[in-house]
N, C-alpha and C positions, 0 to 999 in steps of 0.2 A: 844173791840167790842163784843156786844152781838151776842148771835146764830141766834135772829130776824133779827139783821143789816145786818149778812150775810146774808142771805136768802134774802131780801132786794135788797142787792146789785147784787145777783147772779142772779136776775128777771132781774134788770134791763139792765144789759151787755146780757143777753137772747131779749131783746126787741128789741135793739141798733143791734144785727147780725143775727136774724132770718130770715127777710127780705132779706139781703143779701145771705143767703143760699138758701132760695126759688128761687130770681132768675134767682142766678147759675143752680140750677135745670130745670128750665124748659128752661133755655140755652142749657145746655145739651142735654135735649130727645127733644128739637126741632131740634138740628143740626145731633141727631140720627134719628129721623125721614126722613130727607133731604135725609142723607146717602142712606137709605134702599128704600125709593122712586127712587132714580136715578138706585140706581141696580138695582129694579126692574123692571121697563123700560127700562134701557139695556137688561133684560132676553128675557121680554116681546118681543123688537123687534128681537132680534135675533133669538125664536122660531118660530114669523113670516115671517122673512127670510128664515128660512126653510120648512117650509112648505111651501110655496107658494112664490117660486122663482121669481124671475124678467123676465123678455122675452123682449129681444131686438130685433129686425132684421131691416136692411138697403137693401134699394131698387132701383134700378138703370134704367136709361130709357136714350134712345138713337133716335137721329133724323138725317137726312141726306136731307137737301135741298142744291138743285141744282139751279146756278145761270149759268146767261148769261155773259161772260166775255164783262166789256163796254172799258178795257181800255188797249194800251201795255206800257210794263214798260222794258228798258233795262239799261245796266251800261257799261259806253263810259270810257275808261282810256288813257291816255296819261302821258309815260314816258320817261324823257329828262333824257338823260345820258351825262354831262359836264366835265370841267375841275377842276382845285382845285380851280375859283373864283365860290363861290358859288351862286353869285349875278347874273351870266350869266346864270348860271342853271335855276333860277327862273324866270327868264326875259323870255327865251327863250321857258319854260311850259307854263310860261301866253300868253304868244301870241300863241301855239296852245291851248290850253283850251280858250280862248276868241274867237278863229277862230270857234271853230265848238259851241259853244255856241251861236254867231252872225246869224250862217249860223240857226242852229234850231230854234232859236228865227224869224230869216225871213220863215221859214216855217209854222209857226203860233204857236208851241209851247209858253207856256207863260211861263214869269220867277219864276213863284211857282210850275211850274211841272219842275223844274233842279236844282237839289239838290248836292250837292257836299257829298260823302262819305268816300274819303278818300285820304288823303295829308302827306304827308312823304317823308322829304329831309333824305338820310345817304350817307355815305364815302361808297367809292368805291374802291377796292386794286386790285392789281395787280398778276395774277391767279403765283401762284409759284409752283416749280419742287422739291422733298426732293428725297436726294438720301441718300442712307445707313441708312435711316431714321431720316436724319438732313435736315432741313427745313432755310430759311435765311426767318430772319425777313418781314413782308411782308410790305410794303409800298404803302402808297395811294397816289392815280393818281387823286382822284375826287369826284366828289357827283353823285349822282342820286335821280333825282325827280319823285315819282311816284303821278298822280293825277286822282281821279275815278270820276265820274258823274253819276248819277244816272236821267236818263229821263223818262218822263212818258207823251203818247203818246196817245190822246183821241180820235183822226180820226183813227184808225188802218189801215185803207187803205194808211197810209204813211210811214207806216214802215218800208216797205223793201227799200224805197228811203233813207227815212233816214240815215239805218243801213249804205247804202255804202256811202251817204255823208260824215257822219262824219269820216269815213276813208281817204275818198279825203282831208279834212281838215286838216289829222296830228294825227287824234286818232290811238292811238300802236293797242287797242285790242277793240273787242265791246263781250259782256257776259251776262250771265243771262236775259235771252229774258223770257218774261212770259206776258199770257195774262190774266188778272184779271178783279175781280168787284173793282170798284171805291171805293164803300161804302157799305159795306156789314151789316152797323147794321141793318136792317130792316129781309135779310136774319138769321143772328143769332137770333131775338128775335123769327123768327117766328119757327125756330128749338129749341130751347128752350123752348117754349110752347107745342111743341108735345110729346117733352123730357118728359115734366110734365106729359102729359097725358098717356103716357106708364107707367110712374112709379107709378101712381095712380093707374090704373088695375091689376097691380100684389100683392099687400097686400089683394084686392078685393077678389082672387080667391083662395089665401091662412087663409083665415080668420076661417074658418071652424075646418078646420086638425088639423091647429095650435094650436087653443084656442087663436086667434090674435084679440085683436082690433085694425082696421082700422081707419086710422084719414084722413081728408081731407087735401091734400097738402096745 
């Protein structure tokens, strides 16, 4: 091969990989470009951050409405304490928890203001004496049933008859007597709207000193 043919040939493997080197090239300084953009907008907002800091603040409002108590609510329990048939036990709560349920239901209470809150049969043992500080195994004699009611009483002017009825009837204990609003959402929205408005004057008056902007709640 002549020195022409090389040269020839040396063009043309130049022709065939040039292209290929170009655009490895600008592969290159464009994913360098990418690089140096992103740090510099990290710089950027991080001198921004400093200089001119964030300001947060949280602001609090409080209301206090008073209601008319429309209704009484007490909790009526009856506890039967039996032998080891535990079937007597139960027999023997239902018919006074049915007794003084009968009798408030005949005093106009209605059957959605008498809620049952709480029912639990356990074993019962026998109180024991340790001496020397040995104790004999204890052993049960029985069950006991405890069963709560929870009433709620919309004439209030019958409550105190009540309270002693159902103790005529068989109830062990009468408790938690309290006199409430029925339905208090109307109360809450309208104290939660004053809420709002205390808490909207105080960013108002601190806007100034601060350097605060105020937004509308």
């Amino acid at each position: 091969m002549n020195e022409q043919s090389e040269c020839e040939t040396l063009h043309k493997g130049c022709v065939r990989w040039c292209p290929s080197i170009r655009s490895i090239s600008w592969l290159l300084l464009a994913a360098a470009f990418s690089v140096y953009t992103y740090f510099y907008a990290v710089s950027v907002q991080q001198s921004v951050a400093q200089q001119y800091p964030s300001r947060t603040f949280s602001v609090e409002g409080s209301s206090v409405i008073e209601g008319v108590p429309e209704v009484a609510t007490f909790s009526v329990s009856v506890v039967t304490e039996g032998s080891m048939d535990a079937q007597n036990v139960l027999r023997e709560n239902a018919e006074k928890m049915n007794a003084i349920s009968n009798f408030l239901k005949g005093e106009g209470i209605d059957a959605k203001d008498l809620e049952t809150s709480e029912y639990s049969l356990a074993p019962r043992y026998e109180a024991l004496s340790c001496a020397s500080g040995i104790c004999p195994e204890q052993k049960k004699i029985g069950y006991t049933l405890t069963q709560s009611l929870v009433v709620k009483v919309r004439d209030r002017e019958k409550t105190g008859a009540l309270l002693s009825g159902v103790v005529e009837k068989g109830a062990t204990g009468v408790s938690d007597i309290r006199f409430v609003t029925d339905d208090d959402t109307k109360a809450r929205n309208e104290a939660r709207t004053k809420a709002i408005e205390v808490a909207r004057k105080r960013p108002m008056r601190s806007q100034r000193p601060g350097s605060f902007v105020s937004e509308s709640l």
